[in-house]
matplotlib code that plots the C-alpha trace (Angstrom):
import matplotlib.pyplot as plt

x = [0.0, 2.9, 4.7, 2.0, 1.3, 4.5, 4.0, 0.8, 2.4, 5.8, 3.1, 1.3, 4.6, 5.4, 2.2, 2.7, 6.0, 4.3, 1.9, 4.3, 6.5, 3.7, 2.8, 6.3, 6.4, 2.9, 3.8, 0.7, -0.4, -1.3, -2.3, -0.5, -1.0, 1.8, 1.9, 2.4, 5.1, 7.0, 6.8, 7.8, 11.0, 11.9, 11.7, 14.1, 16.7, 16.6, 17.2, 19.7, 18.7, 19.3, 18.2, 15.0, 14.4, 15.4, 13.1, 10.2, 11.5, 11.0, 7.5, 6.4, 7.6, 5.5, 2.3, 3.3, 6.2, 6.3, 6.3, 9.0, 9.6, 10.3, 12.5, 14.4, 14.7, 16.2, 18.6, 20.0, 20.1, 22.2, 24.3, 25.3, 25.8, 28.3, 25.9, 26.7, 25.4, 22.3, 21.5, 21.7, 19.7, 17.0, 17.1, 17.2, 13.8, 12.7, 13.7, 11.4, 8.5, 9.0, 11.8, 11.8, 11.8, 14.6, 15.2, 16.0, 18.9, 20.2, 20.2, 21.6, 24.3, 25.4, 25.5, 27.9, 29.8, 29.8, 31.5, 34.4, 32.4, 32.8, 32.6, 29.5, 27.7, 28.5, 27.4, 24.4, 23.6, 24.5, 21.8, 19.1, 20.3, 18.2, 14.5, 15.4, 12.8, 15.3, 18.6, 20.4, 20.2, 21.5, 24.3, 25.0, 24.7, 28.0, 29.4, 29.3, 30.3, 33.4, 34.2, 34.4, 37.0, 38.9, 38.3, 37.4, 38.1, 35.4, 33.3, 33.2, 32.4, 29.5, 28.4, 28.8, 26.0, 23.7, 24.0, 23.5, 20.1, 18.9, 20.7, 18.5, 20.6, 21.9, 24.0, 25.6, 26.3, 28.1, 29.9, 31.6, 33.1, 34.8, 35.6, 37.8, 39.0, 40.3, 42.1, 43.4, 41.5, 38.1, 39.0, 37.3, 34.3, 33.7, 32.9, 30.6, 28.3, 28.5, 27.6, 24.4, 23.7, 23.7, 21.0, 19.0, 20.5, 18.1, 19.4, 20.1, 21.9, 24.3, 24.8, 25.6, 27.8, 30.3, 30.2, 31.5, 34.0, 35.8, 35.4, 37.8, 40.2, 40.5, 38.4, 36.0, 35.2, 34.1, 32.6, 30.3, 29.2, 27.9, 26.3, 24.8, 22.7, 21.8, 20.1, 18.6, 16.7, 15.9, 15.7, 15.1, 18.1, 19.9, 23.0, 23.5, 23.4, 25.7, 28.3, 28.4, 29.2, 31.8, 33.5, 32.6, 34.8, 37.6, 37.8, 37.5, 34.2, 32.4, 29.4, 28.5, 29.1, 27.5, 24.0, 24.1, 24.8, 21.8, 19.7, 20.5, 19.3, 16.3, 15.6, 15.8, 19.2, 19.0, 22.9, 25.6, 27.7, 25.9, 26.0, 29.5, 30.1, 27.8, 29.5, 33.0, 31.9, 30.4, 34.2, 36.1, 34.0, 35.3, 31.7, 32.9, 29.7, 27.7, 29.3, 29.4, 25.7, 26.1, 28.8, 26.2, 23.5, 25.6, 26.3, 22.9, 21.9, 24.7, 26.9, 29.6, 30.4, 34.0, 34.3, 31.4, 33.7, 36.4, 34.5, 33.5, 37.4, 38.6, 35.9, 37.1, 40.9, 39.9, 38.4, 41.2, 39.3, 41.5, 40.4, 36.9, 38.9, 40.6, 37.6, 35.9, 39.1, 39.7, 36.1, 36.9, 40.1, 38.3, 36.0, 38.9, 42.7, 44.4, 43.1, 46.6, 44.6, 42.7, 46.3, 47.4, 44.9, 45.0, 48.8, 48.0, 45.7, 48.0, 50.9, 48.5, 47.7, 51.4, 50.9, 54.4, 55.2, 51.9, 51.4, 55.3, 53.7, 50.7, 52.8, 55.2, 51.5, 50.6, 53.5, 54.2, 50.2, 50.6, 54.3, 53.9, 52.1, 54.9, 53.2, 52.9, 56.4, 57.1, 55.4, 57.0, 60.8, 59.1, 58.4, 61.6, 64.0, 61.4, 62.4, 66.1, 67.2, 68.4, 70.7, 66.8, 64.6, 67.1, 67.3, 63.2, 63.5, 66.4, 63.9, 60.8, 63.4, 63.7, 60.4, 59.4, 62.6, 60.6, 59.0, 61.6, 60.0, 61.5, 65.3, 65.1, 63.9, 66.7, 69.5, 67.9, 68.4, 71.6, 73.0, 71.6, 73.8, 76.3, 76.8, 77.4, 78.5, 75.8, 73.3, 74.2, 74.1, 70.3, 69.3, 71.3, 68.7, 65.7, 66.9, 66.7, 63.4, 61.8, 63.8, 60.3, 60.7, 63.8, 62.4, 61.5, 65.3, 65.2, 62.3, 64.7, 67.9, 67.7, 71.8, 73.0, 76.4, 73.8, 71.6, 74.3, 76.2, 72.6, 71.6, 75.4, 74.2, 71.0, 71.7, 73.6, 69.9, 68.3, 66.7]
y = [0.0, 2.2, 1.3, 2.2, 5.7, 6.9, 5.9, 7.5, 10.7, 10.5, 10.0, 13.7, 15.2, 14.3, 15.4, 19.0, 19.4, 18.0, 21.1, 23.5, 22.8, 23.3, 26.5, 27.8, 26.9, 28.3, 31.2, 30.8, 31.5, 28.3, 28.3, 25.6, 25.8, 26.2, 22.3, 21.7, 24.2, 22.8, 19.7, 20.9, 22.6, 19.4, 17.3, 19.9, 19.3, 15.9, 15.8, 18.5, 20.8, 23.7, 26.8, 24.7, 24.7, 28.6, 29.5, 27.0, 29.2, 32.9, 31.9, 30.2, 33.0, 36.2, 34.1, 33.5, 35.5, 34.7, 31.0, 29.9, 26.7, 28.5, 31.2, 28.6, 26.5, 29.3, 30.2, 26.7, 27.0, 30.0, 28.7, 26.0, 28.5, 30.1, 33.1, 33.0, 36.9, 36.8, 34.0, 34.6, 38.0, 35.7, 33.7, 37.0, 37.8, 34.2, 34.9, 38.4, 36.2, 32.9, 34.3, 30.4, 28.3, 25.8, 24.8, 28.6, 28.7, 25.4, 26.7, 30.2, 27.9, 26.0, 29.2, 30.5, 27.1, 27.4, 31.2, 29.6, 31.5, 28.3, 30.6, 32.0, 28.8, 27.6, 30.7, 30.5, 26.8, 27.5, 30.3, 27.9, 25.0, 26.1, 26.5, 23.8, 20.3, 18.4, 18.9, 16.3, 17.8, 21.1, 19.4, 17.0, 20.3, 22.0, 19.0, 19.3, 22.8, 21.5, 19.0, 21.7, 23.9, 20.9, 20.7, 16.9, 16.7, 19.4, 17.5, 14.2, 16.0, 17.2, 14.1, 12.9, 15.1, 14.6, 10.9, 11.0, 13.4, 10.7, 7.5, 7.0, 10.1, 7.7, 11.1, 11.5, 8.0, 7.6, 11.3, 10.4, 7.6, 9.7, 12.0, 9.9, 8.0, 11.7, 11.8, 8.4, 7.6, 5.2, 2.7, 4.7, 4.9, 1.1, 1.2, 4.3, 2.0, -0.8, 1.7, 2.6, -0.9, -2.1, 0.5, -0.1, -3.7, -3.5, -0.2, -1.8, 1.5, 0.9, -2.2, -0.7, 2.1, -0.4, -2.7, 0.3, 1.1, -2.5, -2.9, 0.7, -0.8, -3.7, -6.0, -7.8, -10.7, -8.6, -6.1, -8.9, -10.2, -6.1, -6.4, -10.0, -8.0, -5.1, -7.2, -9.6, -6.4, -4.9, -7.6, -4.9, -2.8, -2.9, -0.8, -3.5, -6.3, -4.2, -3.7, -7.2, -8.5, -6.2, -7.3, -10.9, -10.4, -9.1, -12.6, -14.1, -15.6, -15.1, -17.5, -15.1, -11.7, -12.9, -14.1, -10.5, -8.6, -10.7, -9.7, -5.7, -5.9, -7.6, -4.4, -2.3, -1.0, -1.2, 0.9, 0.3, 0.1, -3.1, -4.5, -4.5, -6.0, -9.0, -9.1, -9.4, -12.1, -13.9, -13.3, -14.7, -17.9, -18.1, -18.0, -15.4, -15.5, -15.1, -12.1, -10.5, -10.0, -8.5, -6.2, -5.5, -4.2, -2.0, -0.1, 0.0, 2.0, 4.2, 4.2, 6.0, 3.8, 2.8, -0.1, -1.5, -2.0, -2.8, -5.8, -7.4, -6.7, -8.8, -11.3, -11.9, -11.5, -14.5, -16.4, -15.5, -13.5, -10.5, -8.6, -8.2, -7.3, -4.5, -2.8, -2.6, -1.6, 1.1, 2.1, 2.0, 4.3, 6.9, 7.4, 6.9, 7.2, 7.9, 4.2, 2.2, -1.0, -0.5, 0.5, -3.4, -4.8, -3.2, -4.6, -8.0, -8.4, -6.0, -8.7, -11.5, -10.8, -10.1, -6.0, -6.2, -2.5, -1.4, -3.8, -2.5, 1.2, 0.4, -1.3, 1.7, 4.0, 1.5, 1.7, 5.3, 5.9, 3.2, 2.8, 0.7, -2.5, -4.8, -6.8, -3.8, -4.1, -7.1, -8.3, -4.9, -6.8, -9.7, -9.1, -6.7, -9.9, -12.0, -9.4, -10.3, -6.7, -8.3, -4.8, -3.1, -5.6, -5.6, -1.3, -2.2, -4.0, -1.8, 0.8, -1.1, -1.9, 1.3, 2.3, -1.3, -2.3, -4.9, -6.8, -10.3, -11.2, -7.9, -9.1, -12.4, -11.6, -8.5, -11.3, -13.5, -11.1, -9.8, -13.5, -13.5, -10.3, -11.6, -9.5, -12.4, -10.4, -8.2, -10.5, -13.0, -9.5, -9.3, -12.6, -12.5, -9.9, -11.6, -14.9, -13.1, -11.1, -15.1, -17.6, -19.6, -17.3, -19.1, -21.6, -19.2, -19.2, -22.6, -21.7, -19.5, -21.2, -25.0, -25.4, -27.6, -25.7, -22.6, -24.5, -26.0, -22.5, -20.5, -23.7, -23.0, -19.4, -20.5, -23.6, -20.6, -18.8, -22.3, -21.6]
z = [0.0, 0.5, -2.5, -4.0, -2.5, -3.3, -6.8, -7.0, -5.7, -8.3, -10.8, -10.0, -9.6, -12.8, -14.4, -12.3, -14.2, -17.2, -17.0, -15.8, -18.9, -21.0, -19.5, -19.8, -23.9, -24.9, -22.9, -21.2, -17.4, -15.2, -11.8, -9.4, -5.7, -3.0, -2.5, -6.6, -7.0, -4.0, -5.8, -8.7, -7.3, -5.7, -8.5, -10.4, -7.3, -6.8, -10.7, -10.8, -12.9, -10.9, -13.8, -14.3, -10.8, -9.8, -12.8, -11.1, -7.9, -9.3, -10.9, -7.7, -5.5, -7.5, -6.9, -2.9, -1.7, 1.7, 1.1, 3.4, 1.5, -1.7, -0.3, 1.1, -1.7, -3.6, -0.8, -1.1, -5.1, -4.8, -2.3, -4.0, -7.0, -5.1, -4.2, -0.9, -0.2, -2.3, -0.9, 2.5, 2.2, 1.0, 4.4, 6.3, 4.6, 5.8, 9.5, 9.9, 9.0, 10.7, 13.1, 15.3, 12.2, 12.3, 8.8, 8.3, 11.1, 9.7, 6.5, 7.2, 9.4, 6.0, 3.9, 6.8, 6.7, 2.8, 3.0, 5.6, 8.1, 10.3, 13.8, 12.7, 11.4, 14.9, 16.7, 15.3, 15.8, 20.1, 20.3, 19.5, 21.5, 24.6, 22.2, 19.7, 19.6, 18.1, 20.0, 17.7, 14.9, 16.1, 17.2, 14.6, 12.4, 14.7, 14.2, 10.6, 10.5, 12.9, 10.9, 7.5, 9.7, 10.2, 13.8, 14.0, 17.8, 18.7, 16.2, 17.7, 21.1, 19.1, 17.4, 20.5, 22.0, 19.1, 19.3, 23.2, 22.7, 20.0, 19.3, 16.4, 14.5, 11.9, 10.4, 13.6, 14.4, 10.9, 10.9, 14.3, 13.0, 10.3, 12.7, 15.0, 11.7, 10.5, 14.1, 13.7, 17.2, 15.0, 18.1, 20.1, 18.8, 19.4, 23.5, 22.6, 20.2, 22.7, 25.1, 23.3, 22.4, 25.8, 26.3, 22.8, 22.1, 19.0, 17.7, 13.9, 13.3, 16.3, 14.8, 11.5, 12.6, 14.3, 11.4, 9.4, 12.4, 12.3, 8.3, 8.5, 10.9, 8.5, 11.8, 8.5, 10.7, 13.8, 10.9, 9.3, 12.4, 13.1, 10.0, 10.9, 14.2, 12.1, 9.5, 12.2, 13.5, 10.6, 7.2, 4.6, 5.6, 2.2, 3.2, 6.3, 3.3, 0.8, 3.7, 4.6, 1.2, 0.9, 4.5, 2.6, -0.2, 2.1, 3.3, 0.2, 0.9, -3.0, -2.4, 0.8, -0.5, -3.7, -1.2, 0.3, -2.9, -4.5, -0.9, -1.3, -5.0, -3.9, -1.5, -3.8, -3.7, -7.4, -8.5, -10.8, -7.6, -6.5, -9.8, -10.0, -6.8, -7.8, -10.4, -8.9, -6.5, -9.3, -11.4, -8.2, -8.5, -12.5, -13.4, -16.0, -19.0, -15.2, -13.9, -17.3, -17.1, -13.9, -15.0, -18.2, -16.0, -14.1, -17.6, -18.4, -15.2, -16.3, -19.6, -17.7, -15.1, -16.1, -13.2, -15.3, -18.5, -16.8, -15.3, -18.3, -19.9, -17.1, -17.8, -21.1, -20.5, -17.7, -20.9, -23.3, -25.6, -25.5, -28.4, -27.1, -23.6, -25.0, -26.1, -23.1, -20.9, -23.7, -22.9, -19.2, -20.0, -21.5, -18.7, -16.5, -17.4, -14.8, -13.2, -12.4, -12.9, -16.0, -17.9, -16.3, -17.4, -21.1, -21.1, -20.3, -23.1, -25.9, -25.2, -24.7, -28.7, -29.3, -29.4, -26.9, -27.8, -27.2, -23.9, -22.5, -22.9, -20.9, -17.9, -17.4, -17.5, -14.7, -12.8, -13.2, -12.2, -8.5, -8.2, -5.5, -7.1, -7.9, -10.2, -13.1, -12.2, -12.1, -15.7, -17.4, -16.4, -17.7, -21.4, -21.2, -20.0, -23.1, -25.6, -24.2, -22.5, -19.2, -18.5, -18.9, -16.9, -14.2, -14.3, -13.6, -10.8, -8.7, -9.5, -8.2, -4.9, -4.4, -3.9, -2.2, -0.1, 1.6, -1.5, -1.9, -4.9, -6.8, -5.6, -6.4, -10.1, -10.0, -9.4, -12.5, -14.8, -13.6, -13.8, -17.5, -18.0, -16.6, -13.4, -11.3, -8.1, -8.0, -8.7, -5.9, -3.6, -4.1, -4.3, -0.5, 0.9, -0.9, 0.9, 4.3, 3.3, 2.3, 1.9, 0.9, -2.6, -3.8, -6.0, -8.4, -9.1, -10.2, -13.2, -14.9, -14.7, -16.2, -16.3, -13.3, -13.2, -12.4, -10.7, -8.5, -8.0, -6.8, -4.6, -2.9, -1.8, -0.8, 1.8, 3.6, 4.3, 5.3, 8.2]

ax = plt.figure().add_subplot(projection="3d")
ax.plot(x, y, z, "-o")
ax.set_aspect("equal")
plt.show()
C-alpha cells in the first residue's frame, strides 16, 4: 500500500512538471497551488537541474512571496551557485517572517559554513540549542560545520551530543566515526556504540555504525558479524546487506558476498555500484559468462560507469578473448585514465595478442600511475627480460626496490636477470637480501635457470639462508 502511495504521488509530480513545462512553452499562465510548486522545485533538485528549478522558484515566489519553503529552496540553489550573499539576504527575509523556524537557522548555518564563516555557522547553531525540539540535529549540524573547519576533535564532542540526545541520529552516528577516523582515534568509537547498544540492544543502526567502524580498521570478521545483528533487526536494511558483502569479499568468501549482494538488490538498492560488486563475487567464483551479465547491467543503469567496463574486460581477459577485452578496458580508460589497474589490465591483453610494444607502454603507465604494485612491475621486467634486455629488466626491478625495499620477490627476479647479464657479483648480492626477506621465494630461481652448473652455483648461496 505504501509502494503504492508513493507511486501515486511521483506520478502527480510528474504530471505538475508535465503542466508547468507546457505553460512555460505556450507562454501561457497556469495556476498551481503552493503544495504543486514545491513539488515541482523538488523534483528539479533531486534531478539537478538547478536553472529549471530557480526558474520554477522565481515563478512560484510572484504568486506567494512569503512561502517559506520557496525562499528557502532558492537560498539553497544559490548557495550551491556560489551566491553566498544573495543567498543569504534571502534567508534573512525568511527569519522576519518565521523568526523560530529551524530549517531557516540550519540553512543560514550552512551558507555561513559554505562562505568559511565556520565561527558564525557555529554561533548561530548555540543560540538555539536552549529552544530547539530536536537537539540532535542542532548538534550533529556543529558537528558538521566543525568537521568543514577541520576541527574533528570538537566534532566528535558534538556528534557525540547529538547521538547522546537521539541515538537513532543515523547522520551523527556515521559522521563520528569519520571524525575519529580523520584523528586516527576510529578505536574509540567502538565502546561508545557498545555503550548505546547495551542500552537499545536493538538499535540496527548501532549495529551498523560499528560494522562500518571494524570494516575501516581492516576488523571484517568482527565487521560482518555487526552487519549479521543489524540485518537480524531490521531484514530490509539494504546498506547492512551491501556492507556485509563487501566485509565478505575481504575474506575471500564469494558464495557469501555474492548471497548478500543478491539480498540488497532484492531491496531495492537497485545501482551500478551493486551490480559491480555481484559481479566481482560472481568473477572470483570463475563463473565469468555469469558475472558479465552483472557487470552488463551495471552499464545499463549508467553508460559512464567505467568499473562496469572494466569488469567485463577482465571477464574476457579471464576467458582468453583479449580482443573483445581490450575494447571494453579502452572504454573504461576513456571514462577513467588515470586508473593504475585498467592500464594493467590493457597490457596483459595487448601482449597476450602479441601487441608487446603497445602492452610495454601500458605497464610503465601502470607503474608510473601506482608505483607501488609490484606486479605492473614485475610483468614490465618480464616481457623486457622476453624481448632479451636483461641490462633493462634488471634497471626495472632496482627501480621497483627502491620504492618497495621490503617486497623479496622484486630481488630475487633483479638477481635473474643480472645472472643472465652476466653481473654475477651483483646479482648474488640481491638474491642474499631476498633470501633473508623469504627464503620460501627461492624456487623461483630454479624456473629461470635449467643449467645444473647454475643451478648447483645459486643452490650453494641458498643452503647458507636455510633456516
Amino acid at each position: 500500500m505504501m509502494e503504492q502511495d508513493f507511486e501515486d504521488r511521483q506520478e502527480e509530480t510528474l504530471h505538475s512538471v508535465r503542466r508547468f513545462e507546457s505553460m512555460l512553452k505556450r507562454r501561457e499562465n497556469s495556476f498551481f497551488d503552493l503544495d504543486t510548486y514545491e513539488q515541482i522545485v523538488e523534483h528539479y533538485m533531486e534531478e539537478g537541474k538547478i536553472e529549471d528549478a530557480m526558474q520554477a522558484c522565481d515563478i512560484a515566489l510572484e504568486q506567494y512571496p512569503y512561502a517559506l519553503e520557496l525562499m528557502l529552496c532558492k537560498a539553497e540553489l544559490l548557495a550551491n551557485q556560489g551566491k553566498h550573499d544573495e543567498a543569504l539576504e534571502i534567508v534573512t527575509q525568511a527569519e522576519i517572517f518565521n523568526p523560530s523556524d529551524s530549517d531557516t537557522i540550519y540553512l543560514k548555518s550552512t551558507i555561513h559554513n559554505l562562505k568559511g564563516d565556520y565561527q558564525t555557522a557555529i554561533e548561530l547553531l548555540t543560540e538555539i540549542l536552549d529552544i530547539a525540539e530536536e537537539r540532535d540535529e542542532v548538534y550533529f549540524h556543529i558537528g558538521l560545520a566543525y568537521q568543514s573547519w577541520g576541527k574533528h576533535h570538537n566534532a566528535v564532542a558534538a556528534f557525540k551530543q547529538a547521538i547522546e540526545a537521539n541515538i537513532k541520529n543515523e547522520n551523527a552516528l556515521y559522521e563520528l566515526a569519520n571524525s575519529l577516523d580523520e584523528i586516527g582515534k576510529l578505536e574509540e568509537s567502538l565502546p561508545f556504540y557498545q555503550q548505546f547498544i547495551d542500552t537499545d540492544p536493538f538499535s540496527e543502526n548501532a549495529w551498523y555504525n560499528i560494522g562500518i567502524a571494524y570494516s575501516k580498521l581492516a576488523k571484517f570478521e568482527e565487521a560482518a558479524d555487526a552487519y549479521e545483528y543489524a540485518i537480524a533487526i531490521n531484514d530490509k536494511f539494504s546498506s547492512a546487506y551491501f556492507n556485509l558483502g563487501n566485509s565478505y569479499m575481504n575474506l575471500s568468501n564469494w558464495a557469501k558476498a555474492e548471497e548478500n549482494y543478491r539480498y540488497c538488490l532484492e531491496h531495492e538498492d537497485i545501482s551500478p555500484e551493486v551490480y559491480c560488486c555481484l559481479g566481482a563475487s560472481i568473477e572470483r567464483q570463475e563463473r565469468f559468462s555469469e558475472a558479465i551479465h552483472y557487470y552488463k547491467y551495471a552499464i545499463q543503469l549508467d553508460p559512464e560507469w567505467d568499473d562496469g567496463y572494466f569488469g567485463v574486460g577482465i571477464c574476457l581477459c579471464e576467458m582468453k578473448r583479449w580482443m573483445e577485452a581490450i575494447h571494453f578496458i579502452k572504454k573504461a580508460l576513456s571514462l577513467d585514465d588515470k586508473n593504475a589497474y585498467y592500464w594493467l589490465a590493457m597490457a596483459d591483453a595487448e601482449t597476450n595478442l602479441g601487441n608487446i610494444a603497445t602492452g610495454i607502454e601500458a605497464y610503465q603507465k601502470s607503474a608510473e600511475l601506482e608505483p607501488i604494485n609490484p606486479e605492473a612491475w614485475i610483468k614490465w621486467s618480464a616481457i623486457i627480460h622476453e624481448q632479451g634486455d636483461f641490462d633493462l629488466a634488471a634497471e626495472l626491478m632496482v627501480s621497483a626496490i627502491d620504492i618497495m625495499p621490503e617486497e623479496a620477490e622484486l630481488y630475487y627476479r633483479a638477481s635473474i636477470y643480472l645472472i643472465k647479464a652476466g653481473k654475477f657479483q651483483e646479482a648474488f648480492t640481491y638474491l642474499e637480501t631476498a633470501l633473508v626477506l623469504s627464503y620460501e621465494g627461492h624456487e623461483l630461481m630454479f624456473e629461470y635457470f635449467k643449467s645444473l652448473e647454475t643451478q648447483k652455483t645459486i643452490f650453494r648461496i641458498i643452503e647458507q639462508y636455510k633456516k
